[in-house]
DOKOLBA-553645 format. One record per residue (C-alpha): x, y, z; residue number from 1; chain. Coordinates in steps of 0.5 Angstrom, whole numbers, plus 500, padded with zeros to 3 digits. Layout:
N
X/Y/Z/NUM/A .
...
% end
This chain:
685
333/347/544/1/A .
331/344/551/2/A .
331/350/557/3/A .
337/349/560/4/A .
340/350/553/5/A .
338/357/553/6/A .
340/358/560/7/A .
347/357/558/8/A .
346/360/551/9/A .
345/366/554/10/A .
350/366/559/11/A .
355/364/556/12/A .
353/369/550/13/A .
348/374/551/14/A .
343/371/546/15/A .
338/367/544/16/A .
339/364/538/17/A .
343/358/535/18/A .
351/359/533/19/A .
353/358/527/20/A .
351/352/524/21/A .
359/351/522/22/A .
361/351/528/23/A .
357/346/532/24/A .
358/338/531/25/A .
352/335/534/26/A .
353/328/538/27/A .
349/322/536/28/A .
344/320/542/29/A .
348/313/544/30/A .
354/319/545/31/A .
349/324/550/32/A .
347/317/553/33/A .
353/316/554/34/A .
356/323/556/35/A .
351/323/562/36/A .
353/317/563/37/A .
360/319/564/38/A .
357/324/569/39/A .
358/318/574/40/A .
365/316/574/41/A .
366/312/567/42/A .
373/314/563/43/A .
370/318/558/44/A .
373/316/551/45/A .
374/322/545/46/A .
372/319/538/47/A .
373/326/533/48/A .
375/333/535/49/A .
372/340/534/50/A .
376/347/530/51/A .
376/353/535/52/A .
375/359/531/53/A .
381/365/533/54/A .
378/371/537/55/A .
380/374/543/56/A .
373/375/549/57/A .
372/372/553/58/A .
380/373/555/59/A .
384/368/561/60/A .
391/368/563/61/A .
395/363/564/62/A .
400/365/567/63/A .
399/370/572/64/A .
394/364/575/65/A .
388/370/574/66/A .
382/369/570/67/A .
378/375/567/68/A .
371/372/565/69/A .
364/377/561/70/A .
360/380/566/71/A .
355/373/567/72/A .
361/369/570/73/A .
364/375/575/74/A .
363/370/581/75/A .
364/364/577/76/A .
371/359/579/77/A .
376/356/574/78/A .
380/351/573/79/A .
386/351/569/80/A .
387/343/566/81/A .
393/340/563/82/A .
391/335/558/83/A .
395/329/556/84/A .
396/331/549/85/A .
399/337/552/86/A .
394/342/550/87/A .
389/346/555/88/A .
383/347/557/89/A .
379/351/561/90/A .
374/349/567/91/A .
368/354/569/92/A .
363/353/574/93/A .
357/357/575/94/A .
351/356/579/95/A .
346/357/574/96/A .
338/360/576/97/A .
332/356/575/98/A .
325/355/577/99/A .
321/349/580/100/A .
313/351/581/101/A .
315/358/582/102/A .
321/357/588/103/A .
327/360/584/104/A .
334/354/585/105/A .
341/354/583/106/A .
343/348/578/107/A .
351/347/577/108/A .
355/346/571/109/A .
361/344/569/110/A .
363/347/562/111/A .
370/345/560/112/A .
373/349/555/113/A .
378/348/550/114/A .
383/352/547/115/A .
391/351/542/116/A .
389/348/536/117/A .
385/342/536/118/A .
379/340/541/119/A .
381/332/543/120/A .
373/331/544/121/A .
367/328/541/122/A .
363/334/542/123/A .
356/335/544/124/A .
354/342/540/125/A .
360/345/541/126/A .
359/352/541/127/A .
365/356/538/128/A .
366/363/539/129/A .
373/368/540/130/A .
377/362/540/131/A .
375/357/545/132/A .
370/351/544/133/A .
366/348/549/134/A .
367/341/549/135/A .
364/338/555/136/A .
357/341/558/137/A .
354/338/564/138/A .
349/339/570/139/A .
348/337/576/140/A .
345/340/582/141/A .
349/343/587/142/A .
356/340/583/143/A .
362/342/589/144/A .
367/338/583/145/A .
368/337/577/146/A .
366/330/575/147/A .
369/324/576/148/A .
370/322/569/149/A .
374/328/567/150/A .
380/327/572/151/A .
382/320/568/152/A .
384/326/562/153/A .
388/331/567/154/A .
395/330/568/155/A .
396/336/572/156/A .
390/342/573/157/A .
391/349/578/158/A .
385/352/581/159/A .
385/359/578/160/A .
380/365/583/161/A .
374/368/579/162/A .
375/376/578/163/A .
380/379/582/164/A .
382/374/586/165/A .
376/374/590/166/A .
377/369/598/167/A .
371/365/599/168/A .
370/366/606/169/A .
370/361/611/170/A .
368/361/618/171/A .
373/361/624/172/A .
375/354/625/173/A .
372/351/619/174/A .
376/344/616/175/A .
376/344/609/176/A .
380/340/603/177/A .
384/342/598/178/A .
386/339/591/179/A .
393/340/590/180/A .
394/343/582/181/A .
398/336/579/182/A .
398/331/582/183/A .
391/331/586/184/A .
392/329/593/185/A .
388/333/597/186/A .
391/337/604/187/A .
386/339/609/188/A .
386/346/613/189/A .
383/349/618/190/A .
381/358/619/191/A .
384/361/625/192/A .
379/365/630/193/A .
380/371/626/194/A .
380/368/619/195/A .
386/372/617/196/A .
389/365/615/197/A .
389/357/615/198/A .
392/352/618/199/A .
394/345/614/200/A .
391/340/620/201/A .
391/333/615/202/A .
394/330/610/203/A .
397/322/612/204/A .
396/319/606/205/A .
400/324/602/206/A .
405/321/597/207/A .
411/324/594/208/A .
413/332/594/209/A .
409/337/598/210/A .
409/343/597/211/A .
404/347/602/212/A .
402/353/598/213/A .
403/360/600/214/A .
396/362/601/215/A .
388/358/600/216/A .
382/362/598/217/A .
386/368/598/218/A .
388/367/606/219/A .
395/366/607/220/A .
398/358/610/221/A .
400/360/617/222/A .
401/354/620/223/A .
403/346/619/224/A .
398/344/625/225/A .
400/339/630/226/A .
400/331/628/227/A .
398/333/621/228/A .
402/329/617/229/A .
403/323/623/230/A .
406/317/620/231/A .
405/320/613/232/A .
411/314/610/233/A .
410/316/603/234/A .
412/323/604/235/A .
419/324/600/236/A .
420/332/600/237/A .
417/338/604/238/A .
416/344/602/239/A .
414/350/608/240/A .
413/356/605/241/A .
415/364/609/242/A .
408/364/611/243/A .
407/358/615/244/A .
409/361/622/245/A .
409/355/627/246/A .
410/347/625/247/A .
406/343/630/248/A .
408/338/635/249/A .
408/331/632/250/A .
407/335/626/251/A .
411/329/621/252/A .
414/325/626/253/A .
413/318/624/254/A .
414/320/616/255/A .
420/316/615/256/A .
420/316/608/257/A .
423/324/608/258/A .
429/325/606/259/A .
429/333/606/260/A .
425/339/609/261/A .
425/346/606/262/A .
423/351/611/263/A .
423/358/609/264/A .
425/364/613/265/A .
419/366/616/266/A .
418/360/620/267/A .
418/362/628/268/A .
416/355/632/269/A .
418/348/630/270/A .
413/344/636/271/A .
417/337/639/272/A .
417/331/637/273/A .
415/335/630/274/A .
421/330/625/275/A .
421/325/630/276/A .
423/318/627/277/A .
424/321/620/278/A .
431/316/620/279/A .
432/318/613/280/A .
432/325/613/281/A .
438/328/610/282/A .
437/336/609/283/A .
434/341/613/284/A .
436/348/615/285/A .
433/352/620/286/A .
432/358/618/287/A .
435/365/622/288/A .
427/366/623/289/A .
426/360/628/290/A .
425/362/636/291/A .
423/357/638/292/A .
424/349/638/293/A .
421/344/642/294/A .
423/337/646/295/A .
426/332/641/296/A .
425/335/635/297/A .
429/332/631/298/A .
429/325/635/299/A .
431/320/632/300/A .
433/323/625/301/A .
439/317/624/302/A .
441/320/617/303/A .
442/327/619/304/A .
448/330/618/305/A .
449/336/619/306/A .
444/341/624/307/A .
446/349/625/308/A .
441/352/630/309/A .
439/360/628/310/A .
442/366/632/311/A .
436/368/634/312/A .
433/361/638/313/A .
430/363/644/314/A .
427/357/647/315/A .
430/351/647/316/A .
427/344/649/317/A .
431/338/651/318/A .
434/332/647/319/A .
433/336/642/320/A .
437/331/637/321/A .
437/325/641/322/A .
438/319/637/323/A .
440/323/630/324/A .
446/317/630/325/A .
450/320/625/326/A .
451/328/628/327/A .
457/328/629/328/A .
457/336/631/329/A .
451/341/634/330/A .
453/348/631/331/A .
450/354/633/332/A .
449/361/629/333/A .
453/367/632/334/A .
449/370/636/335/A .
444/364/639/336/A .
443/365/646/337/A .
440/359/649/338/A .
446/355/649/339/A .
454/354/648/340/A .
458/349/644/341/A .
464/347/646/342/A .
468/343/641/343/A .
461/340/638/344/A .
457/339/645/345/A .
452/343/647/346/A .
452/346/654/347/A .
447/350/658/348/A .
449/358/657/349/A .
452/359/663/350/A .
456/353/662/351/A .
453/349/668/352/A .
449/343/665/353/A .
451/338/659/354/A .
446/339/654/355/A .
447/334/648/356/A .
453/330/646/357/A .
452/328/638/358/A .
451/321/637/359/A .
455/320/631/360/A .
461/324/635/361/A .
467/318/633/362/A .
471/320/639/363/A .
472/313/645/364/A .
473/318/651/365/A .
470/324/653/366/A .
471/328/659/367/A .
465/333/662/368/A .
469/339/663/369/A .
471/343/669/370/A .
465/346/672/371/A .
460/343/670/372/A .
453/341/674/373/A .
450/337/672/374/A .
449/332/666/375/A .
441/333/663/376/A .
437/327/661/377/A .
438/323/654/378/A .
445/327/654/379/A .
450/322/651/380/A .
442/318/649/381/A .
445/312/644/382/A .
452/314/642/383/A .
456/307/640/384/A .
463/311/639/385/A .
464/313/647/386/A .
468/308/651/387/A .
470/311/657/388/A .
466/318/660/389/A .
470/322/666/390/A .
466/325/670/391/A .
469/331/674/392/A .
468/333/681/393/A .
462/338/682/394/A .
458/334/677/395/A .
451/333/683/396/A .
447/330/678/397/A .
445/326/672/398/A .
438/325/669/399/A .
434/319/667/400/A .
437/315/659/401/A .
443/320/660/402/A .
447/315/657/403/A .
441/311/655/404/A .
444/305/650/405/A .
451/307/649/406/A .
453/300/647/407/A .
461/301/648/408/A .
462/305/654/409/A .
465/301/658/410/A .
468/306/664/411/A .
464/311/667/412/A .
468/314/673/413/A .
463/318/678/414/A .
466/324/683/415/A .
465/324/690/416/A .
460/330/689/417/A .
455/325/686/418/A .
449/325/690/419/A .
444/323/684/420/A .
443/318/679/421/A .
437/318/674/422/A .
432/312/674/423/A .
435/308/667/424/A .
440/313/666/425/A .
445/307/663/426/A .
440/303/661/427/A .
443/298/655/428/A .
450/299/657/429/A .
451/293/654/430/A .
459/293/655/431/A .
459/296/662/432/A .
462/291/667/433/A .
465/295/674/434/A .
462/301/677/435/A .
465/305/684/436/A .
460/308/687/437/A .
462/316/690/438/A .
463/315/697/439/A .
456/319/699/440/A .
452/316/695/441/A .
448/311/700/442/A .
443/310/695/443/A .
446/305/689/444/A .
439/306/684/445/A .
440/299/681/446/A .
435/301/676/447/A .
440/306/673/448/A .
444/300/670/449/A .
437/296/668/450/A .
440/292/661/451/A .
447/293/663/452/A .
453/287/664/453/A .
456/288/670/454/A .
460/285/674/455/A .
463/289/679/456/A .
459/294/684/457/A .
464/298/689/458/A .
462/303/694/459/A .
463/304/702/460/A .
457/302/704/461/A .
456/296/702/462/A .
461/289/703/463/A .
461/284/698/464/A .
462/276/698/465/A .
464/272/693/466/A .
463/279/687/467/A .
455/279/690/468/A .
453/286/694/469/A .
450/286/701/470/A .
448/291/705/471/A .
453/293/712/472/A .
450/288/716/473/A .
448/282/711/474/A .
440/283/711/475/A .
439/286/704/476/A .
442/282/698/477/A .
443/288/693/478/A .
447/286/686/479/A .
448/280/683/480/A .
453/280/677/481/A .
449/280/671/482/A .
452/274/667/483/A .
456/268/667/484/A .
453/265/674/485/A .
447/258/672/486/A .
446/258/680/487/A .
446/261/687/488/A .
444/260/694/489/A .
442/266/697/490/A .
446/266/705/491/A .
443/265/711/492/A .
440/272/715/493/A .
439/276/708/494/A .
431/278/709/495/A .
430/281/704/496/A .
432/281/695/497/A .
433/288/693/498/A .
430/292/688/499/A .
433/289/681/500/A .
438/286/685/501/A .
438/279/679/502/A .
434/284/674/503/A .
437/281/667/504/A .
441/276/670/505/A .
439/272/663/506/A .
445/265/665/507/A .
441/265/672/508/A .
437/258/672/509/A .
436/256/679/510/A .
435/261/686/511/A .
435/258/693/512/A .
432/263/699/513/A .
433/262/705/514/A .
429/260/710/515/A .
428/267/714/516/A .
426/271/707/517/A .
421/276/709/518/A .
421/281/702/519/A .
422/281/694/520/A .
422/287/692/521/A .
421/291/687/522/A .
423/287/679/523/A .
428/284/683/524/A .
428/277/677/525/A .
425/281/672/526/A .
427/278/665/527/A .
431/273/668/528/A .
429/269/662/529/A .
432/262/664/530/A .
431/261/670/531/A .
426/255/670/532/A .
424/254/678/533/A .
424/258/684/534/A .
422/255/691/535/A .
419/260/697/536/A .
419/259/704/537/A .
415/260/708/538/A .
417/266/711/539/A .
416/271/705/540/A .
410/275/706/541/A .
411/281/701/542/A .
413/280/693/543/A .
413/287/690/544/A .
410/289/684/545/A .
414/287/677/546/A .
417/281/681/547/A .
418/276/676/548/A .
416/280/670/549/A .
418/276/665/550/A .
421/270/666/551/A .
419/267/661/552/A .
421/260/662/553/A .
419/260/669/554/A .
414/253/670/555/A .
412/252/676/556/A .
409/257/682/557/A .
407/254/689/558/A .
406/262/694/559/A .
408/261/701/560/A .
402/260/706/561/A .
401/267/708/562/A .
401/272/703/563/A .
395/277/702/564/A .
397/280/695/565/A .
402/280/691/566/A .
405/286/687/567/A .
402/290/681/568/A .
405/285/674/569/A .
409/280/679/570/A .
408/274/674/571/A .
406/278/667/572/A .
409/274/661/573/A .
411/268/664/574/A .
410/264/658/575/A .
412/257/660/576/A .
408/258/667/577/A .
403/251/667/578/A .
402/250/675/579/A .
400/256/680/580/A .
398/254/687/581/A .
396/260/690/582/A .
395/260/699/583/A .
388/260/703/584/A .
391/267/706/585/A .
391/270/698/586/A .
386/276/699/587/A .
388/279/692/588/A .
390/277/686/589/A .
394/284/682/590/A .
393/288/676/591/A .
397/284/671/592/A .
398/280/676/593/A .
399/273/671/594/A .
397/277/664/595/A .
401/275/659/596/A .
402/267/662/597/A .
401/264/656/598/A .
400/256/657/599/A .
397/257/664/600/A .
390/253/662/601/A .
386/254/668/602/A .
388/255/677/603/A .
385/254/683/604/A .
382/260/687/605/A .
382/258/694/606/A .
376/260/699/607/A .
378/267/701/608/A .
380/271/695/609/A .
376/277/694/610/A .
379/281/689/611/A .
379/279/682/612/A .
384/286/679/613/A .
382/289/671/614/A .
388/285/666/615/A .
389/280/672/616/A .
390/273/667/617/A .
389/277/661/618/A .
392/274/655/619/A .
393/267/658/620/A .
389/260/655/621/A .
385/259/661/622/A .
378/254/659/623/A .
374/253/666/624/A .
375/257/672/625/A .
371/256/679/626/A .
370/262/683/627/A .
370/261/690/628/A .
363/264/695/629/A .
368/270/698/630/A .
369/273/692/631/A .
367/280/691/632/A .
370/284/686/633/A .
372/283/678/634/A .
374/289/675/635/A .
375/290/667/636/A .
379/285/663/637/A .
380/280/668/638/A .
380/274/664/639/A .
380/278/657/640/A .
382/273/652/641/A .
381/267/655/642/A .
376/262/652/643/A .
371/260/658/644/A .
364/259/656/645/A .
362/258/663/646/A .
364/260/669/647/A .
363/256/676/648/A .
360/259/683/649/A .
361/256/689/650/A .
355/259/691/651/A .
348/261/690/652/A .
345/265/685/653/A .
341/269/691/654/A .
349/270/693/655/A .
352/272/686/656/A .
347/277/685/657/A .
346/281/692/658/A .
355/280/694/659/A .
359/280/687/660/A .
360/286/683/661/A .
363/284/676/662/A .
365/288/671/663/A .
361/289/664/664/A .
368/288/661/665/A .
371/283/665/666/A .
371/277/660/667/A .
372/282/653/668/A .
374/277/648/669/A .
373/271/652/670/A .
367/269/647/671/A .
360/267/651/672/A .
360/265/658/673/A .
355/264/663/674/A .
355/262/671/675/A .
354/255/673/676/A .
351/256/682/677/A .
354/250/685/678/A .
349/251/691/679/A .
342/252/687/680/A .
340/250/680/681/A .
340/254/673/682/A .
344/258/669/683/A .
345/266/668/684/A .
349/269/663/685/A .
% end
């Protein structure tokens, strides 16, 4: 009998001398080899099967998740097994004493134990007393698991604590991981500062139903950590238990396989944005504990139906429910002081902000209710139902994506007590074709109606001509219509092309400037997709940042004598873009400035251009470039993407290295590069 026999002999029995020799079936040598074979990963096969006497020590309990082991294993772990025959088993790990030149070690084992009825095993020197045949012995040093072979027989296993549900202590801030009983997957947790309890940080590749168990290691579950199951796709159900107190931020945003949430009475905090995009989530009840709700917390949750908020919420983020397109009511509990619903809208306390319209809400015509305030941001966000919104007089302010892609509102009407306008507030208003201003708003924010199909602007500080908006005096152009117009000519006096003036004018496919032009602000033509020429005069001194973005049929660029730089993005995504002539006056060349311009080849950099900005012809198909003598500066990604094995210098090598300042980054992904000196021989790269 070999050393670790013994060792295990006397634990298990606190004698020396072999069992019966009755109860013992010994293994052949090729099955001990291939047992420790096993020991490894391979699949373990079962070829005959082993009787266990009845006897009643040592004792466990199923049922009550407790296990009661001799003196030997008080500080032993257990596992409960599920075999696929349907019979049980029992898995010990004990760390057993040994001695290597005199220095006492511990040695681990795994000894699996199986009980009702017949053994499914080929044992090797099954040990038979009080009921229970040790089946499978191994060992391994420093084992943290049961080995890898042993799962492929499992259908289900439970850990079950040692001798009075002992805690394993961790430190604070530990990460550990968790098997789950069943079906395996693992969950990860984190002790809190104090170690009273443990937070669940991490599980994205779950799949399936959860259920977060109450306590680990004898700690209560306090918390669902932030992003823990962040875009976790195979998550079907969850299961919060009342001892989580708090779900972080982000905690299943992105789990958009979720169909219910079961949160228990206990949970105290919900953190934003934490079912963010869970569009399939049909059920979930908050429960009367929950005092606080975070920003968008159900944002974009399209299945869900029904929402009550719990009497004793305190605080209240916002857009709480914005998207969930098919919520036709918010509805409180009594008691809930952080709003007022007022036939299934949601209203500050005192009745003065508009909070949040559902949706789903089917009706085609609202109107906001006397006393209201102000209307907040992502109020009406994404309804498709409303066609006409009647806005009263008092109503000072609406937020940024207040009405946010409401694809069928046709008629906003605005009262005179209106000063503000949020940026984007009727983005993708598709159907909004006319709009009149309030009479004391001077400032038209364009931006608010970025998207939108309108055809008519009215408002008393501006006069119109041919349904195109000017300033008072006629030097600003200020809208035009956004569809059914190929051409125009811009009149004669205007100087400057206001901020989103022809933004989304998608049928527009030729503009002429006039000559005294001086400024185009601010995306003025972005994403005006077929416009295909376009024709600067002299005059033209400053292009704004977002100019041209995405013109993406635009073929040919010639920049006016004259300008210095241009601004941020002016020419991004100009996918057709095959010709750019740029003036001996340009200094700068933008952030973004020609990103994105897929079929530019190559440019001219003329005599006097210094900078080079980070991402400026990113993304674009350039193959050669010369540098002129008074460049300077080339920041980060400049040229990132383009294939240009060797740039070309027109200057020495003496001037490239004491006046250029390149970035590291500034050719990322452009393959091998080089610089060629025109004034000089040889190459460094």
């Amino acid at each position: 009998m070999g050393y670790l026999d013994k060792w295990l002999r006397k634990i298990l029995f606190g004698e020396e001398s072999p069992s019966p020799a009755g109860n013992v079936k010994t293994a052949e040598a090729k099955d001990v080899e291939l047992r420790l074979k096993n020991d490894f990963g391979a699949r373990i096969c079962f070829a005959g099967y082993t009787r266990a006497e009845e006897g009643t020590d040592p004792r466990l309990s199923f049922g009550e998740r407790i296990a009661e082991f001799p003196k030997a294993f008080g500080n032993a772990d257990a596992v409960l097994y599920q075999m696929r025959n349907g019979k049980k088993a029992v898995g010990l790990f004990l760390d057993i004493p040994t001695f290597d030149s005199g220095d006492r070690q511990y040695d681990s084992w795994h000894a699996l134990y199986l009980t009702q009825g017949d053994v499914p095993g080929s044992v090797d020197g099954a040990y038979c007393t009080g009921g229970y045949a040790l089946a499978y012995a191994v060992w391994c040093r420093n084992l943290q698991a049961a080995p890898a072979g042993l799962t492929d027989l499992l259908k289900e296993h439970g850990v079950i604590p040692g001798r009075e549900n002992k805690k394993k202590r961790h430190k604070p801030g530990e990460r550990f991981c968790v098997i789950l009983p069943g079906n395996g997957q693992k969950l990860w947790f984190e002790t809190d500062a104090s170690r009273r309890g443990v937070v669940l940080v991490d599980s994205r590749e779950f799949a399936g139903d959860l259920v977060v168990p109450e306590t680990v290691d004898g700690l209560p579950v306090t918390g669902i950590g932030e992003r823990a199951f962040l875009g976790c796709k195979g998550l079907r159900r969850a299961v919060i238990p009342k001892s989580v107190r708090s779900i972080g931020d982000s905690a299943f945003c992105g789990c958009s396989g979720l169909r219910e949430a079961v949160l228990e009475n206990g949970l105290q905090s919900i953190g934003s944005s934490a079912f963010t995009e869970c569009y399939i989530l049909e059920k979930v009840t908050v429960p009367e504990s929950v005092r606080k709700i975070g920003s968008r917390a159900f944002n974009e949750c399209r299945n869900l139906k029904k929402l009550r908020l719990p009497g004793n919420l305190k605080e209240y983020g916002n857009g709480v429910f914005t998207g969930c397109t098919s919520l036709e009511a918010v509805e409180a509990a009594p008691g809930c002081s952080v709003c007022r619903i007022v036939n299934g809208v949601q209203f500050s306390p005192d009745g003065k902000e508009l909070q949040q319209y559902p949706a789903g809400k089917k009706d085609e015509e609202y109107t906001v209710p006397g006393g209201t305030v102000w209307i907040d941001e992502d109020a009406f966000c994404g309804n498709a139902f409303l066609k006409r919104v009647i806005i009263p007089e008092g109503v000072t302010g609406i937020c940024k994506f207040a009405f946010w892609k409401c694809s069928s509102l046709e008629e906003v009407r605005f009262p005179d007590s209106l000063t503000r306008l949020g940026e984007r507030s009727f983005e993708g208003c598709v159907s909004l074709k006319s709009v009149t201003f309030p009479v004391n708003m001077e400032n038209l924010c364009l931006e608010a109606f970025t998207g939108c199909g309108l055809q008519n602007i009215k408002n008393r500080y501006y006069t119109e001509q041919d349904g195109v908006l000017f300033d008072k005096e006629g030097a600003e152009l200020v809208f035009f219509p956004r569809k059914g117009r190929a051409s125009y000519r811009v009149p004669a006096g205007v100087k400057r092309i206001g901020d989103y003036a022809f933004a989304g004018c998608e049928d527009l496919r030729e503009i002429i400037l006039p000559e005294q032009l001086e400024e185009i602000g601010k995306r003025a033509f972005k994403e005006c997709r077929s416009l295909q020429e376009i024709h600067f005069p002299e005059s033209v001194k400053d292009i704004e940042e977002e100019a041209f973005q995405g013109c993406s049929s635009l073929r040919e660029l010639q920049l006016p004598e004259g300008i210095r730089e241009f601004g941020k993005a002016a020419f991004l995504g100009c996918e057709s873009l095959k010709k750019v002539v740029l003036p001996k006056s340009l200094k700068r060349i933008s952030k973004y400035g020609f990103a994105d311009c897929k079929s530019l080849t190559g440019i001219d950099l003329p005599e006097g251009l210094a900078c080079i900005y980070s991402s400026a012809f990113s993304g674009c198909s350039l193959t050669s470039i010369v540098l002129p003598k008074s460049i300077r500066y080339i920041e980060e990604l400049a040229f990132r993407g383009c294939s240009i094995p060797c740039m070309v210098y027109r200057g020495n090598q003496d001037d490239w290295i004491e006046k250029v300042d390149l970035h590291d980054d500034a050719f990322c992904q452009s393959g091998g590069w080089g610089v060629e000196f025109l004034e000089g021989k040889g190459k460094e790269g």
